[in-house]
C-alpha positions in Angstrom: -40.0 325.9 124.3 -38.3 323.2 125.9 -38.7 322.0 129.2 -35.2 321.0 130.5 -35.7 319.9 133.9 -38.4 317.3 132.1 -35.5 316.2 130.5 -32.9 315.6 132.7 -35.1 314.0 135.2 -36.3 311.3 133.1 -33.6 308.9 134.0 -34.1 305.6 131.7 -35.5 305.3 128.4 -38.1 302.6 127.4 -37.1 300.2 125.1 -39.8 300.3 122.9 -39.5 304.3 122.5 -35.8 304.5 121.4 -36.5 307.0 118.0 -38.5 308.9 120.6 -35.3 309.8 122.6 -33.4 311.4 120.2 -34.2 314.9 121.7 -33.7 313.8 125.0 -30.0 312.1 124.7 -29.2 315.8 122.8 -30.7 317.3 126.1 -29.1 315.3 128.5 -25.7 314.4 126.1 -22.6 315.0 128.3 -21.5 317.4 125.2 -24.7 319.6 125.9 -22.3 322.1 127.0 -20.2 322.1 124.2 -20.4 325.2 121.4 -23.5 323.7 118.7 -21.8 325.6 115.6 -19.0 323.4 116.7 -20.5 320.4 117.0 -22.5 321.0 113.1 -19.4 321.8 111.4 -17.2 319.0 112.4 -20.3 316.7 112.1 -20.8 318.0 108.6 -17.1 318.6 107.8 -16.6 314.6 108.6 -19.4 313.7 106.6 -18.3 315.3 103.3 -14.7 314.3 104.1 -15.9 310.6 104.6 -17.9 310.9 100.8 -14.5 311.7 99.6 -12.8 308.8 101.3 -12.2 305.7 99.2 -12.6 303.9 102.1 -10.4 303.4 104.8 -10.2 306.9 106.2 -14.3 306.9 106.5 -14.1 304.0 108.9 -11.5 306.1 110.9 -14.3 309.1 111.3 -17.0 306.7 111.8 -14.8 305.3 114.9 -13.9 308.8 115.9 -17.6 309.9 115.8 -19.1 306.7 117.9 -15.7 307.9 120.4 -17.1 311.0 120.5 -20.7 310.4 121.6 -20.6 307.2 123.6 -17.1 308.6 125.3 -18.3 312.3 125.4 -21.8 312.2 124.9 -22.3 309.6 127.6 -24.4 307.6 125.3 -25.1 303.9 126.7 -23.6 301.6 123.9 -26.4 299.4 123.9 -29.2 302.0 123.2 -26.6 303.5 120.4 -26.5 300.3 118.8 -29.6 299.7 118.5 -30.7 303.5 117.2 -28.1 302.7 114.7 -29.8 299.1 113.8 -32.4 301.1 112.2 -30.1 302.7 109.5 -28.3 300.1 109.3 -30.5 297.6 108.1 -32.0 300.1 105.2 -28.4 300.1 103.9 -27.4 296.8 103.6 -30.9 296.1 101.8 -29.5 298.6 99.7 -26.2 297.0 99.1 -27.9 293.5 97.9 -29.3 295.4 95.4 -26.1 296.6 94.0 -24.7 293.5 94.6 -26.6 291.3 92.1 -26.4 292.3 88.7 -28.7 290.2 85.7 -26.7 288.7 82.9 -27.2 286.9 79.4 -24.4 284.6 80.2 -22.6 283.2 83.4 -20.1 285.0 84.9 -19.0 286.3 88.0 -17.8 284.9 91.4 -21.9 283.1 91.8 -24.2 282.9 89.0 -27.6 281.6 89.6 -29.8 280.6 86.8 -33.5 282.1 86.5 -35.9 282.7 83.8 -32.9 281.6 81.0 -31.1 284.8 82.4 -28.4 284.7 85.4 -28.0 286.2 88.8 -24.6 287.6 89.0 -22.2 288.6 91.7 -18.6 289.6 90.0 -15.7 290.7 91.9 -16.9 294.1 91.0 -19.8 294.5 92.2 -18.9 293.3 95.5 -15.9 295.9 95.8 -18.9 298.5 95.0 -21.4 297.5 96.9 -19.2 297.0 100.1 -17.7 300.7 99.5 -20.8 302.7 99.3 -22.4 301.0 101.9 -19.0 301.5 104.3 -19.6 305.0 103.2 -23.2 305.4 104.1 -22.9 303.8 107.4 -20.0 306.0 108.2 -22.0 308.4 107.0 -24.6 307.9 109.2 -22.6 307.9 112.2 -21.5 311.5 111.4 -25.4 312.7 111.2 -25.9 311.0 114.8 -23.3 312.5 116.4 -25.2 315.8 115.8 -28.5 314.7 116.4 -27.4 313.0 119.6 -25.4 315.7 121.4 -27.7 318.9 119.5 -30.9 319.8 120.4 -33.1 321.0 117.9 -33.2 324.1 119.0 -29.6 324.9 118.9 -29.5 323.5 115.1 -31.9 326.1 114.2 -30.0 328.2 115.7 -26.9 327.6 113.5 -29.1 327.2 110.6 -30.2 330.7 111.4 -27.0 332.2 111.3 -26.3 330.6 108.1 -29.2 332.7 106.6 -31.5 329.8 105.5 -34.5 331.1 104.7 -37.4 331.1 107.8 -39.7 329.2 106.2 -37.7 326.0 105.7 -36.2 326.1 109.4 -39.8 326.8 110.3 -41.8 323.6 108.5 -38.1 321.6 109.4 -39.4 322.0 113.0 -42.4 321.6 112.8 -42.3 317.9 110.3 -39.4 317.3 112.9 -41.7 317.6 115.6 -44.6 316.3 114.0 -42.9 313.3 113.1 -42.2 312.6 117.0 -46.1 312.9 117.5 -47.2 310.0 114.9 -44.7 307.9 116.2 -46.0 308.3 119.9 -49.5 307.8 118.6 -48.9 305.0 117.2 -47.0 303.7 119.6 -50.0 303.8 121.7 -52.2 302.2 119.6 -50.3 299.5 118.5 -49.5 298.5 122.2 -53.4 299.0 123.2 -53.9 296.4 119.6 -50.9 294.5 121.7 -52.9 294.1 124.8 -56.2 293.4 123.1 -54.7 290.4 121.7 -54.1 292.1 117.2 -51.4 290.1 116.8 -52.4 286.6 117.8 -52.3 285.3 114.1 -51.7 286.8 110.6 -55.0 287.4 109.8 -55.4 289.9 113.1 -52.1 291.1 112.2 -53.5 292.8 109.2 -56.8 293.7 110.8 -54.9 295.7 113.7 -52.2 297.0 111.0 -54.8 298.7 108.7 -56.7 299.9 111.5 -53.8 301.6 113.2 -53.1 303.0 109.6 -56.5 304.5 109.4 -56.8 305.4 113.1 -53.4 307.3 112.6 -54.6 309.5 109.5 -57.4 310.9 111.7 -55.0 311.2 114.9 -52.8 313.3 112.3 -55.0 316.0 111.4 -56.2 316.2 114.8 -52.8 316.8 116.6 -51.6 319.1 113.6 -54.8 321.1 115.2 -54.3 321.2 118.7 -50.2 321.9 118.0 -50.8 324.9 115.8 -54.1 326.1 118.8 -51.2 325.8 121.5 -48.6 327.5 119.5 -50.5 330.4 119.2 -51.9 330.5 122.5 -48.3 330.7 123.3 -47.7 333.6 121.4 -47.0 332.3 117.7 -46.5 335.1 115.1 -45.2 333.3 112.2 -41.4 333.1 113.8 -40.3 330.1 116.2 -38.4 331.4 119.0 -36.3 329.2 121.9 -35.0 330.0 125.4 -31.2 330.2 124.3 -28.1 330.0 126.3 -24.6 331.5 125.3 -21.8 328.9 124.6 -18.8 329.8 124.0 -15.9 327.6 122.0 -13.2 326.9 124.3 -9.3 326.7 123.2 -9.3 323.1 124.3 -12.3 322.3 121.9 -10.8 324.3 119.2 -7.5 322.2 119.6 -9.2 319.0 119.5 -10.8 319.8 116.4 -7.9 321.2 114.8 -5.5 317.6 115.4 -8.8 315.6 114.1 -9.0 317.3 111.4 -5.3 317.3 110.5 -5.3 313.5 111.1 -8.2 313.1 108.7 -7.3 315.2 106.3 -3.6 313.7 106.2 -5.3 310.3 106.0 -7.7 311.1 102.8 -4.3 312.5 101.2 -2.2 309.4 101.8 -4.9 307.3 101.0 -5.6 309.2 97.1 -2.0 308.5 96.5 -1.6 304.6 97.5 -4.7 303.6 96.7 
């Protein structure tokens, strides 16, 4: 269960820790209050609406949804840049890959010879590759605006209510969880490697690396453990149960979703039939 005064009196976040965080800026979002079936639909609403786009109206959620949570969510827009860096990078490595096509013969806007073949780029691939990664980025900034202003708690909540079956929501939680415990451990370790000097030259690099690796596998099974000895000291009987507080959808929140949504969806139309 979660402790929220813990929460909301840690004031400043380490640097290093940012992927840590992302239960405590949910905690301590500034759209806490708001309704959290509210919050997952229009999240996931705008993120199938942005698939559909063919472009220009996913850029106008994606603005909408960084609005929301650094306006809203009182989000500092340095931390949500660089939570977003992480993404990010993943999906313009991505892109390159669609981007550069092999080819018998030379073509394209660059073609660079290797191995009597040629690297490609055409008009064509650049058009896809910038589009579907637009998409996925916009994309992601849907998925963040739940993550960032919805505890975990209040997800399953919604998840509950939408009938999905206990045994996913339960091992959702708990890999959710888990995955916040790894990342802490190593963490630890690989500032303790830090401070001992592991990364003075390549060769200690990969020394410290592999031993973190290893160090972590055992850490793993022994955290897995102590979590499941703790929840059942707590009471665990096989269903996950949080401290949950009524909140109810306001007109004003209702109307606000309502004009987005009819700007969106007037946008997506308009943009099918000019472009």
């Amino acid at each position: 269960m979660h402790n929220h005064h813990h929460h909301h009196n840690k004031k400043h976040h380490s640097h290093g820790n940012r992927t840590l965080d992302m239960d405590n800026y949910a905690v301590r979002s500034g759209l806490a209050y708001v309704n959290p079936d509210l919050k997952l639909w229009a999240g996931v609403i705008s993120l199938i609406l942005c698939l559909f786009s063919r472009g220009f109206t996913s850029i106008v959620i994606a603005v909408a949804m960084i609005g929301v949570i650094l306006y809203f969510g009182k989000v500092n827009a340095e931390e949500y840049w660089h939570l977003l860096l992480i993404p990010f990078t993943f999906i313009l490595l991505s892109g390159i890959v669609l981007l550069v096509d092999l080819s018998k013969v030379e073509m394209g806007i660059v073609s660079i010879p290797i191995l009597h073949r040629y690297l490609v780029i055409t008009w064509e691939s650049l058009f896809t590759a910038v589009r579907i990664s637009v998409k996925a980025m916009c994309s992601v900034t849907c998925l963040y605006m739940i993550s960032l202003s919805t505890p975990m708690y209040e997800i399953i909540k919604v998840l509950r209510k939408c009938k999905l079956p206990e045994i996913m929501i339960e091992l959702m939680f708990l890999i959710y969880r888990f995955i916040f415990v790894l990342l802490e451990a190593y963490s630890n370790m690989k500032t303790a490697a830090d401070t001992r000097l592991g990364y003075i030259n390549w060769r200690r690099s990969y020394q410290s690396f592999f031993g973190i690796c290893t160090n972590l596998f055992v850490i793993a099974f022994q955290k897995a453990s102590k979590n499941f000895d703790a929840m059942e000291a707590r009471g665990y009987d096989g269903n996950l149960r949080f401290l949950e507080s009524e909140k109810p959808v306001t007109k004003k929140q209702l109307g606000i979703c309502g004009v987005y949504f009819v700007v969106i969806i007037s946008l997506l139309t308009a943009e099918r039939i000019f472009i």
